[in-house]
Structure formats: structure tokens, C-alpha cells
DRENGU-153950 format. One record per residue (C-alpha): x, y, z; residue in three letters. Coordinates in steps of 0.5 Angstrom, whole numbers, plus 500, padded with zeros to 3 digits. Layout:
BEGIN
XYZALA...
END
This chain:
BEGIN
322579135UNK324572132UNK321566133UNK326561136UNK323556138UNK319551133UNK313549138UNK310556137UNK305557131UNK305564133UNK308569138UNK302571139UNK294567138UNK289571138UNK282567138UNK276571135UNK276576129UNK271581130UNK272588133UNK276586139UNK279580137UNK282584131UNK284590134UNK288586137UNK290582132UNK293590129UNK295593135UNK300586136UNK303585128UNK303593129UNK309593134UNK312587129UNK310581134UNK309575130UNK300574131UNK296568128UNK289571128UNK284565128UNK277565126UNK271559126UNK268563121UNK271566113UNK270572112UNK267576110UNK261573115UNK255577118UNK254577125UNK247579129UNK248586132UNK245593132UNK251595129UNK251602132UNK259606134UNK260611138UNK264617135UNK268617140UNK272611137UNK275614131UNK278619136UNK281613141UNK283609135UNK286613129UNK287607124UNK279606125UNK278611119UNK282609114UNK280602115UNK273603114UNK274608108UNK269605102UNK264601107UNK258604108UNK258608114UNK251612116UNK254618120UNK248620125UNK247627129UNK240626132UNK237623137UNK231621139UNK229618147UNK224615150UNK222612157UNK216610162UNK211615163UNK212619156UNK219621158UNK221624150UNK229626149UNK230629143UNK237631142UNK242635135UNK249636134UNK253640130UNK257634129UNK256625128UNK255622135UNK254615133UNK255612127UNK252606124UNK254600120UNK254594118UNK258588121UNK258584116UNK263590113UNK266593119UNK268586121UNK272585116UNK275592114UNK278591121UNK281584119UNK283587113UNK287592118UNK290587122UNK293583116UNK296590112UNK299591119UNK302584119UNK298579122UNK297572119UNK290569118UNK286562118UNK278561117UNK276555118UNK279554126UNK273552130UNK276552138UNK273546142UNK279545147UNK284550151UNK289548155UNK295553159UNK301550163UNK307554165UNK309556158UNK304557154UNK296555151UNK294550147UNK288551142UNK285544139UNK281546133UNK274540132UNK277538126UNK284535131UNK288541129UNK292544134UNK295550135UNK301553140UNK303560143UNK306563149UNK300568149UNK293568147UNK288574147UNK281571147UNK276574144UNK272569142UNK264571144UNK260571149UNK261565150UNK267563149UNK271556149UNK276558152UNK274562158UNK270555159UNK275550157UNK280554163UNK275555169UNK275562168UNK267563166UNK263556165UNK256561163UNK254568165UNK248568170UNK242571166UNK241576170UNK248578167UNK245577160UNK241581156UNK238577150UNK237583143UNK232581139UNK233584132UNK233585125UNK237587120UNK232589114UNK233592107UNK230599107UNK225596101UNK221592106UNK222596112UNK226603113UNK225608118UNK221614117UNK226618118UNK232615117UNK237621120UNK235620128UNK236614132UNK231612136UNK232608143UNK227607148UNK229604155UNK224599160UNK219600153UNK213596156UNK215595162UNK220590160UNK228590164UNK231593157UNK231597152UNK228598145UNK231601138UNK232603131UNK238603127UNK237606119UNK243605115UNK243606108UNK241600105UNK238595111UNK235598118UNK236595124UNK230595129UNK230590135UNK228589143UNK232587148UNK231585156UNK235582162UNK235575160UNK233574167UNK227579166UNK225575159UNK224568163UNK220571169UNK216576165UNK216575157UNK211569155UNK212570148UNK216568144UNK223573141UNK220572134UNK213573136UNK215579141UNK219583135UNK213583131UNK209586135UNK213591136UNK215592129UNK208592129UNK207597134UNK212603131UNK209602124UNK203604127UNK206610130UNK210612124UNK215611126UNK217605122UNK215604114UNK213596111UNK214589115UNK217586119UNK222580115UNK223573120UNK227571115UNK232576117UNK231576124UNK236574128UNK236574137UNK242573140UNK245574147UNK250580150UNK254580156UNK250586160UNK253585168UNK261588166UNK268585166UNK269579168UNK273578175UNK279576172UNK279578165UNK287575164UNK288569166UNK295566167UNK297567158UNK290568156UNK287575156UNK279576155UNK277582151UNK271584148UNK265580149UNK269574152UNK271578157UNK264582158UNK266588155UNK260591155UNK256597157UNK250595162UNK246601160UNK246602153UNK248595151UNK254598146UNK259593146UNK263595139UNK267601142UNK269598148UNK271591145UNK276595140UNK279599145UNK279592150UNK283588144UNK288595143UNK289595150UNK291587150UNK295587144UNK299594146UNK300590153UNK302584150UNK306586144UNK310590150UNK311584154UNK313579149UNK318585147UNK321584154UNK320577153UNK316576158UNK310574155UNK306571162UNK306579165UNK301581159UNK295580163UNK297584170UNK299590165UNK292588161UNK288589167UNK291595170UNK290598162UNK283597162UNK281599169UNK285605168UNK281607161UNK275604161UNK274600168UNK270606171UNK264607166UNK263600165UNK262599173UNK258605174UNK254602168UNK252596171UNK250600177UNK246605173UNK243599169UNK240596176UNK239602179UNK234605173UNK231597172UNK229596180UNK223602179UNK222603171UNK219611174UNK226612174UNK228612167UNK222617166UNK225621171UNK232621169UNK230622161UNK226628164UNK230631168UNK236631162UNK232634157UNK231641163UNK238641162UNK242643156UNK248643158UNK247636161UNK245633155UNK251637151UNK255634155UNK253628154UNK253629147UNK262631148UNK262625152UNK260620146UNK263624140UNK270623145UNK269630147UNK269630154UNK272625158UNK268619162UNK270623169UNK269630167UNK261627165UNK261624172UNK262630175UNK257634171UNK252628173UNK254628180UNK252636180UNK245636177UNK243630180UNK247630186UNK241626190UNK240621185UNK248620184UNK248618192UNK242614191UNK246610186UNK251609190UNK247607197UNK244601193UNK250599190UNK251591191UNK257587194UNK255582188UNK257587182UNK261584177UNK267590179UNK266590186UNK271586188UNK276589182UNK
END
């Protein structure tokens, strides 16, 4: 569709380029509107995360292979779980389940797939200012730049301007954030022993969260993380002073080889208490971390802010078809409840319910590694195998008591309560 009005820069502004921002940014230059994809940041640029995707995405999202052939991409079949109690699940598959990758590479391979699609891009654009009126939003830059479109996909963290320039979330409350305290190291100071399992720890001495290992290649990824909540009434330590430690305790057991590097440490926050409320407001649509598009148990945000920013560019592109950009959002929202909205609802409540008493995560991991066909088809499910309803109702069949223990405990105050 033609620009005809000189005002706009773009048909389409989408703000933030990382996984969400830029399959948004493809999936709108892809069906031939006119995108401006806008970062702070030049890439390529590292950003803190565990770096860890479900196989399931490159099913979902079949550009995803052919964007990530030459980046490093360690394809892992082995799983190792722990929990309180000694709770142990180890877990094989005869295919990937999760593949592990740097950010610093996936995020630009995505932004290369954008621009090839189409997308025009411009570095260097730091948001400090948002407004919306009846025709479209306004992006000011810190530098006085301003930029203008009738739709904008907002994918611009977890602590977006934009969601706070609009009203739409000033601050996430603490017990709706986690803070992940990792290390993304090269393998000649610190390396997993054994590089082909990935190891996940959940309530690790008794905090409110998880624990992990991530080998790659070249770099391990080893963090801890807990409800920020839970950090601020429980943990007296400092991250810094917490990570060692821990990194401490798993060279001990052989778990880890080498030492931990401050100086490639690096905390940062994840948004664990499900979607916002209102993830489309007026012509701005929120996806990815902007929008809480995380799940609540595993704190995996990578698949669920490509599949939120392919819903918002796919939703969007077919509203400006029509020339009626200002119904993206209703259709945006209707999209993602319809794919994803349950699983990140149902994980929010799983996250509390196991966190309310850790002797339910013992439980669980226990009662899981008696079942081999549920642990199978828990594997389906992260390979894309097996749909999130089709695992529901597995679930609800071997553990039929704590499924409706689950739901009884269930708060007005979830996030996707009122959704």
C-alpha cells in the first residue's frame, strides 16, 4: 500500500528490535506495508538473557531456519531437573528440544530477516517521549528527532517507554518480576561438564525461582534467578555475591568447571506475572517483554515475543490492508489469546501455586519422572509436537488432584484473570 500522506514516516513504526520487535518488523514488510524498524541500540548488540528457545519456534515460525543458518545454534536433546527434596528429572529425546544461542547473534539474524523482507531500519533512535491521538502516535527520540505513523508495535523491553509515556503500565509490581542473575561466559574460564544436557533447578535453595545452565559452544550461560518480591524480602546478599556462590556450589559438585567472570555478569529483570491487561492500546500494540510476554514457570520469553510480534505484524498488516489501521489491536488481542493466552494464564497460576509451598515442586518433579509418557509428552509439547491443550488434558489425567488444587487457589488478582 502507497504512502499518501507526507506526515507519516512509516505505515507502520515498530519500536524495539530484538525477537519481538523484528518478527514484527518481517512478518509487516512481508505482506508489503511500509515498516520503520526503530532501535536505541546499533546492532549487532548483546543483551542479558539465558539465550535458550524452544524447538517448537522453528516449527511455528518457518522463516526462523533460514534466518539463523551461519549463527551458532547448540541443539540440545538432554535434559536434567532438580528440585526440593532431591526431586531429579533427567529427560532424552530422539530429537532437539531446546536450542541454545547467543543474543547478540540471534537478534540480528532476525533484524537481518526484517530488512530482506523489506523493513527499513534506524539505530541510534532512543524513545523518551510517546504520544496518540485520534490519527496515529508520535515517537520523540532524546536527541529531538520525531517520528510519526498511524500504527506503532511497541516492543521496546520490559520497561517500555512507551507503555509508560501512554498510561498503559508505569512499573510492573515486583511480585510480576523476576530478576535473573546471569553469566554469559567463554568455555576457557567456565564450561559445563557436560556440555549436551541442560540443567534447570526450580525453588534451588529455597528462593522463589529457578536456577540453570546453559552450554553453547563457545560461552556457558549459568544464572539464578527469583521473584523480585522474594529477592527483596528473603535475599540479603548482593546478585554479584549470590551468582558466585552458586557458581561456587555447582564447581563443587561437578557440575560446572572454572570460575565464575564478574566481568561478564550481567542481572536483569523479566516480566513473570503474564500479559498485560490491555496489550493494545488505541494504535499501539505491545508484544514481547513490553507487553509481559513471558511464561511464568520457565521465565522463557524468546518463543513467546517471536510469536507475539508475528501475531502483531500479521494482525496489523492486515489492518492497514483495509485501511483501517486503528482496528489492529482488537484483532491483535483476539490473535494471541487464541494461540497462546491460555499457556501463559495457566503458567502464572502453576508459578504461584508450585512457589506457595516449594514441597510442591518435589512433588511434581517426582510424580513426572514415574510417568514416561507424561514426561514424553512434555518433550511433544516443546518440540511443537503436541499442542498446549492436548498436554492440558494429559496433565489433568495423571494429576487430576493437583490440577484442581490449582485452580481452587487461583487469585482474582492474576494478570489474565479479567482477559
Amino acid at each position: 500500500m502507497a504512502m499518501t500522506d507526507e506526515r507519516w514516516d512509516a505505515e507502520v513504526i515498530v519500536a524495539g528490535a530484538g525477537p519481538a520487535g523484528a518478527s514484527a518488523a518481517r512478518a509487516l514488510a512481508s505482506a508489503g506495508v511500509d515498516t520503520l524498524l526503530v532501535d536505541r541500540a546499533a546492532f549487532p548488540r548483546n543483551k542479558p538473557c539465558g539465550g535458550g528457545i524452544s524447538a517448537r519456534a522453528f516449527r511455528r515460525l518457518p522463516w526462523l531456519e533460514a534466518a539463523l543458518a551461519g549463527v551458532d545454534v547448540h541443539a540440545v536433546r538432554r535434559l536434567h531437573l532438580e528440585g526440593p527434596e532431591s526431586a531429579v528429572l533427567d529427560l532424552e529425546t530422539h530429537a532437539p528440544c531446546v536450542m541454545l544461542v547467543r543474543r547478540v547473534e540471534l537478534d540480528h539474524a532476525i533484524v537481518r530477516a526484517a530488512e530482506t523482507a523489506g523493513a527499513r531500519r534506524l539505530d541510534g533512535f532512543e524513545i523518551t517521549q510517546a504520544a496518540m491521538d485520534d490519527d496515529g502516535v508520535t515517537l520523540s527520540a532524546r536527541d529531538g528527532r520525531q517520528l510519526r505513523a498511524p500504527v506503532v508495535v511497541a516492543a521496546d523491553g520490559v520497561h517500555s517507554v512507551i507503555g509508560k509515556r501512554l498510561g498503559v503500565n508505569r512499573r510492573w509490581p515486583r511480585q510480576s518480576l523476576a530478576i535473573d542473575m546471569m553469566e554469559e561466559t567463554p568455555v576457557e574460564t567456565l564450561s559445563a561438564a557436560r556440555p549436551d544436557v541442560l540443567w534447570v533447578a526450580y525453588a534451588h535453595e529455597d528462593l522463589d525461582g529457578y536456577a540453570y545452565i546453559f552450554p553453547k559452544t563457545h560461552h556457558v550461560n549459568v544464572g539464578i534467578g527469583c521473584l523480585l518480591s522474594h529477592f527483596d524480602a528473603h535475599v540479603d546478599e548482593a546478585p554479584y555475591t549470590l551468582q558466585e556462590r552458586f557458581v561456587a556450589s555447582l564447581t563443587r559438585r561437578g557440575a560446572l568447571e572454572g570460575r565464575s567472570d564478574r566481568g561478564c555478569f550481567t542481572p536483569f529483570l523479566i516480566p513473570v506475572g503474564g500479559p498485560l491487561a490491555r496489550t493494545a492500546h488505541g494504535r499501539v500494540l505491545f508484544a514481547g517483554d513490553a507487553g509481559g510476554f513471558v511464561n511464568a514457570i520457565t521465565a522463557e520469553g524468546i518463543y513467546y515475543a517471536m510469536v507475539s510480534g508475528q501475531l502483531a505484524g500479521e494482525t496489523t498488516a492486515a489492518a492497514v490492508r483495509r485501511r483501517a489501521p486503528a482496528a489492529a489491536g482488537r484483532a491483535y488481542e483476539r490473535a494471541w489469546k487464541k494461540e497462546i493466552g491460555a499457556e501463559l494464564r495457566d503458567a502464572v497460576l502453576v508459578q504461584r501455586y508450585l512457589f506457595r509451598h516449594h514441597a510442591r515442586v518435589a512433588h511434581v518433579i517426582a510424580g513426572a519422572s514415574r510417568s514416561s509418557a507424561l514426561t514424553e509428552a512434555i518433550l511433544d509439547y516443546t518440540r511443537g509436537d503436541l499442542s498446549y491443550g492436548a498436554l492440558k488434558r494429559r496433565l489433568l489425567w495423571r494429576f487430576p488432584r493437583t490440577m484442581f488444587r490449582m485452580a481452587r487457589e487461583r487469585r482474582p488478582a492474576d494478570p489474565l484473570a479479567a482477559s
